[in-house]
N, C-alpha and C positions, 0 to 999 in steps of 0.2 A: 792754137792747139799744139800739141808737143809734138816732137819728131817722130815720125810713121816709122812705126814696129817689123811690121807685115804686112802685108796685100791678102784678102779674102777672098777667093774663086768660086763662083756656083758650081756645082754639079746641074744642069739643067736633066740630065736623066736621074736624079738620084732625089727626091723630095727632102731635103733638112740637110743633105751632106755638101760639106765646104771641105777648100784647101785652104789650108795656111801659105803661103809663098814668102819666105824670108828676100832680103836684098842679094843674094847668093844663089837666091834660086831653089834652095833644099824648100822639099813639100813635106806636108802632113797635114792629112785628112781628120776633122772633125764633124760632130753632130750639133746642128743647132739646137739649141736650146730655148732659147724667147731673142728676141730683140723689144728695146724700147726708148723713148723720149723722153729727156728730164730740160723742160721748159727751164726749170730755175737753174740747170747748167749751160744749157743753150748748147743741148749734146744727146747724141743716140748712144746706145750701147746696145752691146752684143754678149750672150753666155753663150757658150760652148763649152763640149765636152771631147775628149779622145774616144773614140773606138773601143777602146781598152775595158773590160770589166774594172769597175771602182774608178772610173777616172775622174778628176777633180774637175771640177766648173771654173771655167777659167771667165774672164770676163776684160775686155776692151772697149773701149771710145769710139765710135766711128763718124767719120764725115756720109751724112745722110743725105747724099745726092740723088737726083732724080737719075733712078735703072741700077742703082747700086740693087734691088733685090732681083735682077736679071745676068749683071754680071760680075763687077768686083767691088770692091770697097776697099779704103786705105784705113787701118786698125790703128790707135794709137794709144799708150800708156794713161790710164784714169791717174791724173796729175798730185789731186789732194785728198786730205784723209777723210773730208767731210763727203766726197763724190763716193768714195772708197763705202762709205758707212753708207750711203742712201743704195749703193748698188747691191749691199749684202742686204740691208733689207730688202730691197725686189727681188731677189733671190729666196730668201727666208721662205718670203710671201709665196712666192711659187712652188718652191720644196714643198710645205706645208699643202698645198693644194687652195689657199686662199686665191680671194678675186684682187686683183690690184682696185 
């Protein structure tokens, strides 16, 4: 997997909202969006979104370790353009209000 981006932090009082944690330390809070598995990557991934009205869907790799959904997770850059393509389709799929 490629070099770890950010650190993702629960809110345990807060249902969907994470922090982002840079290697510097600066925070910023998001809203989950879906998490999911792509077997043929051998990889989770994470959408989120900013706070912000209109804020873009951002989308990361995660290492899907056993309590990563209780406390953090290391986020890492989606490497290729094909992972890239299969992540905007699950996205599509979800915008749209389809079933995966």
């Amino acid at each position: 997997m490629a070099e770890k981006l950010l650190t993702l932090v629960r809110d345990k009082n807060k249902d969907g909202l994470v922090t982002l944690v840079s290697d510097q330390g600066e925070k910023q809070d998001f809203q989950e969006v879906f998490t999911f598995a792509s077997d043929q990557h051998g990889k989770s991934y994470i959408l989120l979104t900013a706070l912000e009205e209109d804020a873009e869907i951002l989308a990361f790799a995660f290492a899907d370790t056993e309590g990563w959904q209780e406390q953090e997770a290391d986020l890492f850059e989606i490497e290729s353009e094909e992972e890239w393509q299969m992540v905007e389709d699950v996205m599509t799929t979800i915008l749209n209000g389809e079933n995966l």
